[in-house]
Residue frames as a rotation matrix with the C-alpha (Angstrom) as fourth column:
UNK 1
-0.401 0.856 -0.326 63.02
-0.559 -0.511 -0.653 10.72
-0.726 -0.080 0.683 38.01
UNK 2
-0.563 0.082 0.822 60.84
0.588 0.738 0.330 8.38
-0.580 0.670 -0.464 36.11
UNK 3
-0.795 -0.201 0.573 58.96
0.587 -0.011 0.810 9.15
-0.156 0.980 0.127 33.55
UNK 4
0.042 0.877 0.478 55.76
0.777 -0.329 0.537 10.52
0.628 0.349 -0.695 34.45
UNK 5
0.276 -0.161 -0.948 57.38
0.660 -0.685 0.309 12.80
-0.699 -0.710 -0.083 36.85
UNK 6
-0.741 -0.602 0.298 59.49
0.595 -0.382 0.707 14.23
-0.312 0.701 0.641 33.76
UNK 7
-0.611 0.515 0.601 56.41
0.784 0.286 0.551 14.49
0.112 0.808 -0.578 32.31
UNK 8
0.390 0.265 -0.882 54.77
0.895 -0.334 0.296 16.86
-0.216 -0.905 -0.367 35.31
UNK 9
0.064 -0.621 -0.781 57.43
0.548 -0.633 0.547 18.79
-0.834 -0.463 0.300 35.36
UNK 10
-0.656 0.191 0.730 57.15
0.743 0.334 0.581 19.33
-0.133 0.923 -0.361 31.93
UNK 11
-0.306 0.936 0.174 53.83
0.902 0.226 0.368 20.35
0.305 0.270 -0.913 32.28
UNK 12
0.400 -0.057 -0.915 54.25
0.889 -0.217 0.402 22.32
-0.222 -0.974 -0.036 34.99
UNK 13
-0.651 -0.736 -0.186 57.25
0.390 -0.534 0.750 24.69
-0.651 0.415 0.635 32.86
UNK 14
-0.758 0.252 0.602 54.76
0.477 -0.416 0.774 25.21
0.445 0.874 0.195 29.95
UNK 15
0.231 0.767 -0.598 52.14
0.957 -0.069 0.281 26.38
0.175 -0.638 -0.750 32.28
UNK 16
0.406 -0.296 -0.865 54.31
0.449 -0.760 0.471 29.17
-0.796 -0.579 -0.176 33.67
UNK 17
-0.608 -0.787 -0.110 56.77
0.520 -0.499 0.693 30.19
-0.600 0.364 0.712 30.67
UNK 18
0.021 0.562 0.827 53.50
0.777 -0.530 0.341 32.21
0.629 0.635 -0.447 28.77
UNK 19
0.825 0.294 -0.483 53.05
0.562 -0.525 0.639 34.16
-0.066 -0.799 -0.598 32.10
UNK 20
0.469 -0.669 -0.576 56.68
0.308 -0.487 0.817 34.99
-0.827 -0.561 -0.022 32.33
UNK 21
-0.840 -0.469 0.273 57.45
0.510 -0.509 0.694 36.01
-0.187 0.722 0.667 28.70
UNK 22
0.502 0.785 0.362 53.91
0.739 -0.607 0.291 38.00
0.448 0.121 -0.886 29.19
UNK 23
0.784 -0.209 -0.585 55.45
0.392 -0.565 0.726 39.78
-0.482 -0.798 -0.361 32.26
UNK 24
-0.332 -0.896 -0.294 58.79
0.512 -0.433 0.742 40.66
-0.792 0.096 0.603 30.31
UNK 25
-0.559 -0.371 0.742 57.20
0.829 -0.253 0.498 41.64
0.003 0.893 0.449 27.40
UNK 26
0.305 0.711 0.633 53.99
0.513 -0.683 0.520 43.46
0.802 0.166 -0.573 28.02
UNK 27
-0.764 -0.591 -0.259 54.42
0.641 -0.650 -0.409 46.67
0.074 -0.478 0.875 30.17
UNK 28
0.432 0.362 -0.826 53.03
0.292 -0.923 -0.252 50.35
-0.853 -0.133 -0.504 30.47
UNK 29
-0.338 -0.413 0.846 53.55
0.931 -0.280 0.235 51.89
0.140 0.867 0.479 26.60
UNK 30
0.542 0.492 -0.681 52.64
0.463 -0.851 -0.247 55.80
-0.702 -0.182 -0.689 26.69
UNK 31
-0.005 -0.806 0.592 53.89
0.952 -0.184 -0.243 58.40
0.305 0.562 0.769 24.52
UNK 32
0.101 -0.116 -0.988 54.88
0.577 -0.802 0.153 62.06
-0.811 -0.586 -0.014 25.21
UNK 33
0.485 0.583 0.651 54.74
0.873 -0.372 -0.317 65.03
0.057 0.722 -0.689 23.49
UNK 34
-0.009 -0.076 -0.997 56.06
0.519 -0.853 0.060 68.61
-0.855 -0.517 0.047 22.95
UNK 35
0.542 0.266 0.797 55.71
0.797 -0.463 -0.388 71.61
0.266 0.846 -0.463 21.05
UNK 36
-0.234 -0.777 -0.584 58.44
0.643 -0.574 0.507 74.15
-0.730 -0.256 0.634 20.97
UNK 37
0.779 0.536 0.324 57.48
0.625 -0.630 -0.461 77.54
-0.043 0.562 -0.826 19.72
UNK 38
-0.181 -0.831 -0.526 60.38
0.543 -0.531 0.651 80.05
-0.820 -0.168 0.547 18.60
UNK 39
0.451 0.183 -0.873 60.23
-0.672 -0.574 -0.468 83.70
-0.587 0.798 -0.136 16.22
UNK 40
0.674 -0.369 0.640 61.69
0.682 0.645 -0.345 82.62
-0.285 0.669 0.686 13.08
UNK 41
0.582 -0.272 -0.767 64.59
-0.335 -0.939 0.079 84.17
-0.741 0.211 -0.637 11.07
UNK 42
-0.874 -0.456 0.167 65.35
0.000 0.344 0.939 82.46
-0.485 0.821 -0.301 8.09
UNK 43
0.531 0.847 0.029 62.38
-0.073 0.080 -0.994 82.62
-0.844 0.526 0.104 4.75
UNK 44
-0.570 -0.232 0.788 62.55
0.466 0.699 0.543 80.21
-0.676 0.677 -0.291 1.96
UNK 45
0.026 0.993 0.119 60.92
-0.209 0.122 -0.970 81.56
-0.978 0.000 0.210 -0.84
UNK 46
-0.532 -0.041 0.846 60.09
0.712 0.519 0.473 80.23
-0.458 0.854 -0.247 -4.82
UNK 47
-0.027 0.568 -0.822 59.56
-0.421 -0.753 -0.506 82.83
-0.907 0.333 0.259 -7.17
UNK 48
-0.086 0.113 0.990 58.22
0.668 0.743 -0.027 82.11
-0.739 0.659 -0.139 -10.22
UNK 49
-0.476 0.029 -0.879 58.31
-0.493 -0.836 0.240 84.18
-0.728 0.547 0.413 -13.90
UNK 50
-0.513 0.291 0.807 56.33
0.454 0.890 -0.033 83.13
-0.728 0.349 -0.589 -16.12
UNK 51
-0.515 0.068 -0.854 54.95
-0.518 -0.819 0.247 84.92
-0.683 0.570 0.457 -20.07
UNK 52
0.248 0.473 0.846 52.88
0.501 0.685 -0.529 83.72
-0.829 0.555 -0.067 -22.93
UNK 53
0.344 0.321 -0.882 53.18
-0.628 -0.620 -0.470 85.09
-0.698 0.716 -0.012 -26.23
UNK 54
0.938 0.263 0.225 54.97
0.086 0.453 -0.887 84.12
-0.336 0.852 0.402 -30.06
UNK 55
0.373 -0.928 0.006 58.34
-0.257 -0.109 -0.960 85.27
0.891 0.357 -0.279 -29.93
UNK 56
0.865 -0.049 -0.500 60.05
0.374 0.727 0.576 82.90
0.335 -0.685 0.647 -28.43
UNK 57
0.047 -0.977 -0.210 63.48
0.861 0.146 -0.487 85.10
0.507 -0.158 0.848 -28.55
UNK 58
-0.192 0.101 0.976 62.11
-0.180 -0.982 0.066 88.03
0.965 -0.163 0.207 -27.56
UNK 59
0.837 0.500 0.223 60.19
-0.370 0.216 0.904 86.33
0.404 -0.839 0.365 -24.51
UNK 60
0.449 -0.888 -0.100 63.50
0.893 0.440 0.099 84.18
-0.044 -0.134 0.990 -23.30
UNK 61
-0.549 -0.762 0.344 65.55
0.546 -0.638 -0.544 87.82
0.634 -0.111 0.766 -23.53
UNK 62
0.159 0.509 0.846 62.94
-0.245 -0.810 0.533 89.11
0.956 -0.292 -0.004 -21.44
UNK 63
0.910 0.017 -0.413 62.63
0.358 0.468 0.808 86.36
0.207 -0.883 0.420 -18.68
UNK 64
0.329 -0.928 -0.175 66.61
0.808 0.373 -0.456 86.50
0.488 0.009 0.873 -18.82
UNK 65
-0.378 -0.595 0.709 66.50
0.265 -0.803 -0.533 89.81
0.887 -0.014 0.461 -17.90
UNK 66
0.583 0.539 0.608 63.87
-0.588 -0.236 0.773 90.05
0.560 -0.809 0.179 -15.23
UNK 67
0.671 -0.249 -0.698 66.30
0.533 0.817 0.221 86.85
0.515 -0.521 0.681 -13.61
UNK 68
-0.385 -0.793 0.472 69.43
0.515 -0.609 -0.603 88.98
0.765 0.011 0.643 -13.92
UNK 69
-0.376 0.204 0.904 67.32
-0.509 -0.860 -0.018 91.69
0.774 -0.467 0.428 -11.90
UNK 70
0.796 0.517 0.315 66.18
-0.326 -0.072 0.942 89.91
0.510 -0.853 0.111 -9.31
UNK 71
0.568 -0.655 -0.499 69.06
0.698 0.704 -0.131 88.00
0.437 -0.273 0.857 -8.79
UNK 72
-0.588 -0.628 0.510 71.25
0.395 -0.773 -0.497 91.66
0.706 -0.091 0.702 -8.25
UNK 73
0.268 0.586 0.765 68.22
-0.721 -0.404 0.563 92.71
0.639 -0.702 0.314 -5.96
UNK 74
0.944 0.293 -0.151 68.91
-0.069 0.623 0.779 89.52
0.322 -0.725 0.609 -4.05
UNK 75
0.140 -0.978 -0.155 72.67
0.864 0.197 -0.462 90.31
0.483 -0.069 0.873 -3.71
UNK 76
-0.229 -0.335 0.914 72.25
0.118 -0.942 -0.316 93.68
0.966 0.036 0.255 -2.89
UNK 77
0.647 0.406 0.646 69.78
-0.623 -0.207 0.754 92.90
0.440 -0.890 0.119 0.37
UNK 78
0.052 -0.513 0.857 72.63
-0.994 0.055 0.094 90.34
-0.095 -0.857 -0.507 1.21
UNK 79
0.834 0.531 -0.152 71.24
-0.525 0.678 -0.514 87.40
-0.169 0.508 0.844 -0.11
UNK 80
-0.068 -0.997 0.033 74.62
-0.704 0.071 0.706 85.11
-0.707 0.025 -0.707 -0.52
UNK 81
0.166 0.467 -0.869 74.83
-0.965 0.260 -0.045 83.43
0.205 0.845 0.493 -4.03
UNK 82
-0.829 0.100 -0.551 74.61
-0.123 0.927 0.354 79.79
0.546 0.362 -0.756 -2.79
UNK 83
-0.796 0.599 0.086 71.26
0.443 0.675 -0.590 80.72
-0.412 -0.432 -0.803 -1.46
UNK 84
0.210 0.832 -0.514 69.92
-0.725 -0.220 -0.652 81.29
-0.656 0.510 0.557 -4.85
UNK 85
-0.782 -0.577 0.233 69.18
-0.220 0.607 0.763 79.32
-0.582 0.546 -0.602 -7.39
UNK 86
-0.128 0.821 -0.557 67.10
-0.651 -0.493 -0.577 78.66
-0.748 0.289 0.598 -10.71
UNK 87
0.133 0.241 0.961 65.83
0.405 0.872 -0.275 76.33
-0.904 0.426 0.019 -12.85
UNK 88
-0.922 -0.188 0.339 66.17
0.371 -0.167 0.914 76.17
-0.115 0.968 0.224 -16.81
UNK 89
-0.401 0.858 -0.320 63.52
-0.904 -0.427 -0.011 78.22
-0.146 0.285 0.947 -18.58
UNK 90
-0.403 0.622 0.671 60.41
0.435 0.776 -0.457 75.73
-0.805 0.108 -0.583 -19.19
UNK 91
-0.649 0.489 -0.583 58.77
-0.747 -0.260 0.612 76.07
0.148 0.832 0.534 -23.25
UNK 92
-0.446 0.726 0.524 55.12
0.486 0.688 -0.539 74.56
-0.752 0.014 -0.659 -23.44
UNK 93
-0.947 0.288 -0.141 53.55
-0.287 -0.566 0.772 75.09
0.143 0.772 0.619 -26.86
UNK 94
-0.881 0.456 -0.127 50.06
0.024 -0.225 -0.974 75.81
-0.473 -0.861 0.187 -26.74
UNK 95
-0.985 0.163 0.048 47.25
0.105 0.365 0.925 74.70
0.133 0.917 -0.377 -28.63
UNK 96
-0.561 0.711 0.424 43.71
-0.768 -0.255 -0.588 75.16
-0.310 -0.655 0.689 -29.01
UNK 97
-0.751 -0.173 0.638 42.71
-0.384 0.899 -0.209 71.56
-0.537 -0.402 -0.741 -28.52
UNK 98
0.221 0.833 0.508 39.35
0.423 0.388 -0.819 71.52
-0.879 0.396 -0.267 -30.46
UNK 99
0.950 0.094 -0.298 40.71
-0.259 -0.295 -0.920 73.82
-0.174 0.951 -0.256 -33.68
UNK 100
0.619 -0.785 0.032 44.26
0.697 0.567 0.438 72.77
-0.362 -0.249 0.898 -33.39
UNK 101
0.680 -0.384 0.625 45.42
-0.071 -0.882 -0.465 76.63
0.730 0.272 -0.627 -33.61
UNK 102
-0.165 -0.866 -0.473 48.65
0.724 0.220 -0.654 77.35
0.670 -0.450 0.590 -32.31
UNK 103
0.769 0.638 -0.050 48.29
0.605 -0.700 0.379 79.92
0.207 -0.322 -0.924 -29.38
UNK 104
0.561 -0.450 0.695 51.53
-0.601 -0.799 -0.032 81.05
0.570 -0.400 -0.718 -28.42
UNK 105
-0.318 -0.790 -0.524 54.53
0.282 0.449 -0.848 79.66
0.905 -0.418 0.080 -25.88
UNK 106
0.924 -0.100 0.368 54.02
-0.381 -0.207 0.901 79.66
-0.014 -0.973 -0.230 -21.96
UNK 107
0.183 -0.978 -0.099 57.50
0.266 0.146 -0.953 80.07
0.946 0.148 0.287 -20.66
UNK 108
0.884 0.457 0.098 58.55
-0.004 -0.203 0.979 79.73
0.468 -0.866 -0.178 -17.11
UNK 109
-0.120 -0.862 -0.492 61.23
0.123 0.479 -0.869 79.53
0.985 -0.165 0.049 -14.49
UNK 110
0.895 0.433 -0.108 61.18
0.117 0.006 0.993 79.54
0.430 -0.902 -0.045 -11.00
UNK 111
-0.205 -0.935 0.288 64.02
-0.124 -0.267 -0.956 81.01
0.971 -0.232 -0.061 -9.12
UNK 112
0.532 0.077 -0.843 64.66
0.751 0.418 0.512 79.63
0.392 -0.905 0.164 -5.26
UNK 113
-0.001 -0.514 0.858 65.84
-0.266 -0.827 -0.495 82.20
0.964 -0.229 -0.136 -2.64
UNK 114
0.184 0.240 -0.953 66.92
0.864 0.424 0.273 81.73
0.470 -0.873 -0.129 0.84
UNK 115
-0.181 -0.402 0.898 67.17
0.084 -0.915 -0.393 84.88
0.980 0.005 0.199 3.18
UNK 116
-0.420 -0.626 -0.657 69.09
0.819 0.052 -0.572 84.93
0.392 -0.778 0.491 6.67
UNK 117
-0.790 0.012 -0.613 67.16
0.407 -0.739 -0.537 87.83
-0.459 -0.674 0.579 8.54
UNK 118
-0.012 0.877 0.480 63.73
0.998 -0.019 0.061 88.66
0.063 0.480 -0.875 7.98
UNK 119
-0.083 -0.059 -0.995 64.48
0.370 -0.929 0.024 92.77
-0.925 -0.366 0.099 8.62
UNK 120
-0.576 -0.244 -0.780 64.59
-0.488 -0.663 0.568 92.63
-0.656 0.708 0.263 4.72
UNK 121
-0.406 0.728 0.553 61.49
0.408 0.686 -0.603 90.52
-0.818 -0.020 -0.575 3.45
UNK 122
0.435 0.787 -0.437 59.42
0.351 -0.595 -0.723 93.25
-0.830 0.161 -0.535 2.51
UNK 123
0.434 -0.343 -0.833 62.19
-0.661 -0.750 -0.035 94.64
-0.613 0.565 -0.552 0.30
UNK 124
-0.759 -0.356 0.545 62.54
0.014 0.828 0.561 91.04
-0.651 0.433 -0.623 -0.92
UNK 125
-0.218 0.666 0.713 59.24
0.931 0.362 -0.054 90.61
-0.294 0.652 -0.699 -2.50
UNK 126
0.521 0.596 -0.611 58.09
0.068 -0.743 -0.666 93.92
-0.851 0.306 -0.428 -2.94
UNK 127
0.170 -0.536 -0.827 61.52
-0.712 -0.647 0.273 94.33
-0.681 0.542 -0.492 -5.20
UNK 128
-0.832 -0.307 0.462 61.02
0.062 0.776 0.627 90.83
-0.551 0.550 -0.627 -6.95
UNK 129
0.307 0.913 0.270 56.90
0.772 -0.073 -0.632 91.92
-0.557 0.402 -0.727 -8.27
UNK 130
0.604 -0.170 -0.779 58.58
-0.495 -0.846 -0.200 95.04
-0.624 0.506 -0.595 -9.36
UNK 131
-0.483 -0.838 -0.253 61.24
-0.595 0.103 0.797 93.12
-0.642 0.535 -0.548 -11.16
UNK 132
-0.176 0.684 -0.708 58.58
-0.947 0.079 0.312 91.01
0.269 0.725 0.634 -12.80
UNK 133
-0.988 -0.108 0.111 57.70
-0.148 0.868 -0.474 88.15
-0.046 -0.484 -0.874 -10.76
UNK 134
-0.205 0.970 -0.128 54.10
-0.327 0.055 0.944 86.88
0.923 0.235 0.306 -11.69
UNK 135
0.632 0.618 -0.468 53.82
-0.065 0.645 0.762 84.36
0.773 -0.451 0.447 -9.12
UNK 136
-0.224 -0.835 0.503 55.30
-0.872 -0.059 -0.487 83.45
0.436 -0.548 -0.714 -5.35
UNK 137
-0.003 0.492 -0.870 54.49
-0.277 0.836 0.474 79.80
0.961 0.243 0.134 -5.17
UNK 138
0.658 0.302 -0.690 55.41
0.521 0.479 0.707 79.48
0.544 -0.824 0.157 -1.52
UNK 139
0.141 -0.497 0.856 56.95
-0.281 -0.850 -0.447 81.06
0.949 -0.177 -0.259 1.10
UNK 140
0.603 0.019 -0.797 58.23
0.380 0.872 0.309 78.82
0.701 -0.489 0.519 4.01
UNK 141
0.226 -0.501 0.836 59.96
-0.732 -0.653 -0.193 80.42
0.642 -0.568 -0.514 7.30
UNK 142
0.530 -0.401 -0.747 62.48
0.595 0.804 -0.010 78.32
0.605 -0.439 0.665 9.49
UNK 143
0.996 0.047 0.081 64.68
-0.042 -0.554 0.832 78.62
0.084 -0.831 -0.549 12.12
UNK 144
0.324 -0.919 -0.225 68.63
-0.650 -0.044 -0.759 78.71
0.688 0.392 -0.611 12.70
UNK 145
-0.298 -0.303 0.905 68.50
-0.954 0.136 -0.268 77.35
-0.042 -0.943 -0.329 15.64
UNK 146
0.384 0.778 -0.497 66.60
-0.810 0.543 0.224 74.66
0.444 0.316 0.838 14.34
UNK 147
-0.329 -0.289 -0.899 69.21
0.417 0.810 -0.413 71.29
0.847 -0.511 -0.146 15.86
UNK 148
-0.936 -0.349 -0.046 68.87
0.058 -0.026 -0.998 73.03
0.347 -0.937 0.045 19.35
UNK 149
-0.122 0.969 0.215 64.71
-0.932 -0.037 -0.362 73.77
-0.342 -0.244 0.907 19.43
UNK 150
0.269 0.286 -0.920 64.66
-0.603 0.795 0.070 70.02
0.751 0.536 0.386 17.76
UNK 151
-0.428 -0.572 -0.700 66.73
0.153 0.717 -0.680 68.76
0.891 -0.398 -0.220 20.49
UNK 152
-0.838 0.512 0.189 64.86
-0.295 -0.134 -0.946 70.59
-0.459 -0.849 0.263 23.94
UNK 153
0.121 0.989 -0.085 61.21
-0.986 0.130 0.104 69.70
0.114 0.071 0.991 21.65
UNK 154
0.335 -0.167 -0.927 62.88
-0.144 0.964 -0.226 65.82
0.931 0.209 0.298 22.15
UNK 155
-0.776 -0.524 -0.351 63.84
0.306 0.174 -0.936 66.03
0.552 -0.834 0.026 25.82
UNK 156
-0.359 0.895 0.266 60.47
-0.916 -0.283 -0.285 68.08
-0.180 -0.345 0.921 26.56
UNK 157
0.091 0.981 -0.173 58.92
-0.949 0.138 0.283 64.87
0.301 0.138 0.943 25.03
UNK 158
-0.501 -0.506 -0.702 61.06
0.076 0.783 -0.618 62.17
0.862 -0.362 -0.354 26.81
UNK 159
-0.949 -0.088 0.303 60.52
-0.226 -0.483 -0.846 63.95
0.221 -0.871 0.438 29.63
UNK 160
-0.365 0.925 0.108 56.55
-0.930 -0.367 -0.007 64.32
0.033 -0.103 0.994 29.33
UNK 161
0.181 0.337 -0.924 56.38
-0.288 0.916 0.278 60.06
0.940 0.216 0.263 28.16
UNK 162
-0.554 -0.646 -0.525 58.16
0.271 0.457 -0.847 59.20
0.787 -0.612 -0.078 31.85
UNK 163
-0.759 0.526 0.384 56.03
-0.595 -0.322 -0.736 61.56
-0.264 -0.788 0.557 33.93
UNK 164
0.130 0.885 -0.447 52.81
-0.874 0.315 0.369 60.08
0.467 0.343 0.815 31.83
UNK 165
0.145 0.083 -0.986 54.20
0.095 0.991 0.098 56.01
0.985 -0.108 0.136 32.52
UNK 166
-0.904 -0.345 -0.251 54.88
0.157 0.277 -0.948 56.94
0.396 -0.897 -0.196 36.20
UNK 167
-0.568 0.802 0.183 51.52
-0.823 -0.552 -0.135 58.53
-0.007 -0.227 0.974 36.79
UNK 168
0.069 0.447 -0.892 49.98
-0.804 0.554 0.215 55.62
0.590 0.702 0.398 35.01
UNK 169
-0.099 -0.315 -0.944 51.77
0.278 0.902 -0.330 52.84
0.956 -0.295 -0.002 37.02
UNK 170
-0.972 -0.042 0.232 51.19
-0.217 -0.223 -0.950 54.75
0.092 -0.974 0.207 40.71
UNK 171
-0.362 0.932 -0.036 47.67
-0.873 -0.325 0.363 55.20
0.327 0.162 0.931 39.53
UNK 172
0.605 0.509 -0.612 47.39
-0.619 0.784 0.039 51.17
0.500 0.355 0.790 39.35
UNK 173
0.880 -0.171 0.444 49.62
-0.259 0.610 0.749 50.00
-0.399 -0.774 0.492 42.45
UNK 174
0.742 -0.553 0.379 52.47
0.639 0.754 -0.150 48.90
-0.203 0.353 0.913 40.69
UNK 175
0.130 -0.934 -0.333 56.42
0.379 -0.264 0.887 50.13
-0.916 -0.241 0.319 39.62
UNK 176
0.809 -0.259 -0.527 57.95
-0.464 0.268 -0.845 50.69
0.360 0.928 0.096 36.42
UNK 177
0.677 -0.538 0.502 60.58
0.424 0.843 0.332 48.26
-0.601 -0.012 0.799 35.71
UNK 178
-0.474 -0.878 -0.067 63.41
0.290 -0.228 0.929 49.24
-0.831 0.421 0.363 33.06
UNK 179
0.405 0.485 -0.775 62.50
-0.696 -0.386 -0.605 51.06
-0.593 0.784 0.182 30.06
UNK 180
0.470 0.286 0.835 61.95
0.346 0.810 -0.473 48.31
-0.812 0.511 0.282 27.16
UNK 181
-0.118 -0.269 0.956 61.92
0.989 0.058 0.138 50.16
-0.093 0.961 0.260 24.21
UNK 182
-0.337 0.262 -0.904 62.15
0.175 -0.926 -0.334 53.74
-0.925 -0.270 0.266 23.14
UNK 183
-0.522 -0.146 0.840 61.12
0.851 -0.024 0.524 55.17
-0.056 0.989 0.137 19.60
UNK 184
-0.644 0.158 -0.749 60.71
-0.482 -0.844 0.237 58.90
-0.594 0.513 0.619 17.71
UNK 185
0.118 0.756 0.644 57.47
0.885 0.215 -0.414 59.52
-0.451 0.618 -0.643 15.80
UNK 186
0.406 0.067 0.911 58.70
0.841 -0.419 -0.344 61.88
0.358 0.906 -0.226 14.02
UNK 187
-0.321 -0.285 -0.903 59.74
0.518 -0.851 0.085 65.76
-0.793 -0.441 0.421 14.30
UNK 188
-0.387 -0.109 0.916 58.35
0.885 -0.322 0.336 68.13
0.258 0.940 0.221 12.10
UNK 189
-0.869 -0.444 -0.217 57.73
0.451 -0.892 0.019 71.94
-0.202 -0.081 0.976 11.71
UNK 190
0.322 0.879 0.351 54.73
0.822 -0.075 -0.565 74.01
-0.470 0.471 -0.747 11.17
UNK 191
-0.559 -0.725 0.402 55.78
0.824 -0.431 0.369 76.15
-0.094 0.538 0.838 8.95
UNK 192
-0.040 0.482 -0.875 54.43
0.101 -0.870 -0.483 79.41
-0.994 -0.108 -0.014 8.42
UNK 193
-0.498 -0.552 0.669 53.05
0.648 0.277 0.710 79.58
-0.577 0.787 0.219 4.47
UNK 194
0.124 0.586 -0.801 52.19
0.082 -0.810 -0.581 82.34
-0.989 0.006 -0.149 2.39
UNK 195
-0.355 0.031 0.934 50.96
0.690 0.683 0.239 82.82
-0.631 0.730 -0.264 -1.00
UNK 196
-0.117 0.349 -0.930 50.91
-0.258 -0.915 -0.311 85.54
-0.959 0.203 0.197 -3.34
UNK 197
0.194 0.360 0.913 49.14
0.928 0.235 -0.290 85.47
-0.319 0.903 -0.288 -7.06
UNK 198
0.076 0.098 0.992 49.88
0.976 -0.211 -0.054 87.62
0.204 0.973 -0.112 -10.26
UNK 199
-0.404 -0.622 0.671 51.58
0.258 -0.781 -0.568 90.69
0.878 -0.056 0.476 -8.85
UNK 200
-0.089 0.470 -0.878 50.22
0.910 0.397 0.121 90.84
0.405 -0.788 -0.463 -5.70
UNK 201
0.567 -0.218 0.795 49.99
0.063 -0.950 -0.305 94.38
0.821 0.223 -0.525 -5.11
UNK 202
0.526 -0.149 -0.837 52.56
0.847 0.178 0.501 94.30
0.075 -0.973 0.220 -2.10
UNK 203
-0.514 -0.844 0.155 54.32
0.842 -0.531 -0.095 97.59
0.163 0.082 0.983 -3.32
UNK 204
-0.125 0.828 0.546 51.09
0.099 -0.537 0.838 99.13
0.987 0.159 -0.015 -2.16
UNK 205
0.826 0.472 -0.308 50.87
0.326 0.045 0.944 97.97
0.460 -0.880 -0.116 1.19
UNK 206
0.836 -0.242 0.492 52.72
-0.447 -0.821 0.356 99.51
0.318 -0.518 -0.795 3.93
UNK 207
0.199 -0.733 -0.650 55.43
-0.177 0.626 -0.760 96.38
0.964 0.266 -0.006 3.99
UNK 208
-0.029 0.197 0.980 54.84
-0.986 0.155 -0.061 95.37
-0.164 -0.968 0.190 7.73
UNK 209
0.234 0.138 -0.963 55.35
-0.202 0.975 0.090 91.85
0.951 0.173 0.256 8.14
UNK 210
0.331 0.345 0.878 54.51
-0.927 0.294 0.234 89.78
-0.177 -0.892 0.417 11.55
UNK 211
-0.528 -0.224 -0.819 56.55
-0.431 0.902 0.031 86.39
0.732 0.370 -0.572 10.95
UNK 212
0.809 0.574 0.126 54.83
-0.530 0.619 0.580 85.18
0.255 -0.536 0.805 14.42
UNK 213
0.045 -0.768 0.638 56.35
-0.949 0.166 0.268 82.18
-0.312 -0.618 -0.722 15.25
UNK 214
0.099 -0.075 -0.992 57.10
-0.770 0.626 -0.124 78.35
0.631 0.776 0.004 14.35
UNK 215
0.523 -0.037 0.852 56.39
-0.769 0.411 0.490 75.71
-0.368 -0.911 0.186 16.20
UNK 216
-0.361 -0.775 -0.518 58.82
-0.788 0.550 -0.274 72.55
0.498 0.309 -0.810 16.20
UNK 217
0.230 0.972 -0.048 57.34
-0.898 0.231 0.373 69.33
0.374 -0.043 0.926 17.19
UNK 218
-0.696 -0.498 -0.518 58.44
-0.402 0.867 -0.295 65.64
0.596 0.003 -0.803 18.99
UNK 219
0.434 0.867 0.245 56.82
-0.820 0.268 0.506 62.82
0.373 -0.420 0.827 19.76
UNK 220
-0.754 -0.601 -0.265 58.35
-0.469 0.775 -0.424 59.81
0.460 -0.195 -0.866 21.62
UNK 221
0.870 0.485 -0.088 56.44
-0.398 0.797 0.453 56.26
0.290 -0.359 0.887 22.48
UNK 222
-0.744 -0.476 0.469 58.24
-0.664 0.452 -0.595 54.26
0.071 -0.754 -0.653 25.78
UNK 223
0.505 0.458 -0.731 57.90
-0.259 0.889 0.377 50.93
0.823 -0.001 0.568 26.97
UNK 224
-0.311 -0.850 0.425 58.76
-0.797 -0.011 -0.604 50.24
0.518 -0.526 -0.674 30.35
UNK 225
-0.291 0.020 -0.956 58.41
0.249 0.967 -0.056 46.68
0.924 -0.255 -0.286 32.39
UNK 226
0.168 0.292 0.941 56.68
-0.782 -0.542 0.308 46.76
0.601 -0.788 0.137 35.61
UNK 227
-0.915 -0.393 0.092 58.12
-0.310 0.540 -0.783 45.28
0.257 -0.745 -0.616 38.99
């Protein structure tokens, strides 16, 4: 072959090899979805204590004691003790910023609780405001089941990305080819959150609680090659 044939041929190759690393790479991308709803029966919640005043040993033997008591309230409903825990007390001296008077100590702690069966909630918080919780910074409900509703909310959305790229490719004459590429945007939870301020009265109310449900989330983006 002489030289300006080479050359052709050549020519000829670069011509085509954009087309045919188009055709392998670009495809039919889609993504799929689900949402997996289930009751809950697990609640996270953060209590906080928290006091102001001038005696700093008096206030610190108080907090200590209101801990002590909730903690024993949270053993008694069942509560196992590696799902509590608490933070060191917090000291913030307090000043008034324009006379520089002292005002007193804010002292805090914040005591984490996890509780297995919501059938005792109500007698969670009501008996932690009575024990002297000020504050309940969050309250966060989850599931046990949580790997198995994570796994069917990831097979619901495989599923849902395949029906979408076949639909897609009948729609427009053509196959799918091998699946390219696969990839998880994420999983995450809506959580159910609730918020009570400065003694909520809840030892007032009739202690009825509706957890509803939690939904569990997946999203999956496919890439598949068309014939």
């Amino acid at each position: 072959m002489n030289a300006l044939a080479k050359f052709v041929v050549c020519l000829c190759i670069a011509a085509f090899m954009p087309f045919s690393i188009d055709a392998l790479e670009n495809g039919i991308e889609v993504s799929g979805s689900s949402d997996v709803r289930v009751p809950p029966d697990i609640a996270n919640f953060s209590f906080a204590i928290s006091d102001r005043g001038n005696d700093l040993v008096a206030m610190k033997k108080s907090m200590d004691q209101k801990s002590s008591t909730i903690v024993a309230l949270c053993k008694k409903l069942g509560v196992d003790r590696s799902d509590i825990s608490s933070t060191e007390i917090s000291i913030h001296p307090q000043y008034n910023y324009q006379t520089r008077d002292f005002l007193g100590y804010d002292l805090s702690r914040v005591i984490q609780v996890t509780l297995h069966g919501l059938e005792k909630y109500s007698d969670l918080v009501n008996g932690a405001i009575e024990a002297g919780v000020t504050n309940i910074n969050r309250i966060t409900l989850d599931t046990s089941t949580r790997d198995a509703v994570e796994r069917e909310a990831l097979t619901e959305a495989s599923e849902s990305a395949k029906k979408k790229a076949q639909l897609l490719a009948q729609s427009h004459g053509v196959e799918l080819g091998r699946l390219l590429s696969i990839e998880e945007r994420g999983q995450f939870s809506e959580d159910r959150k609730f918020l009570y301020q400065e003694r909520a009265v809840a030892a007032q109310n009739s202690g009825a609680f509706e957890p509803g449900e939690i939904s569990i989330r997946a999203t999956i983006v496919v890439k598949y090659a068309i014939q």
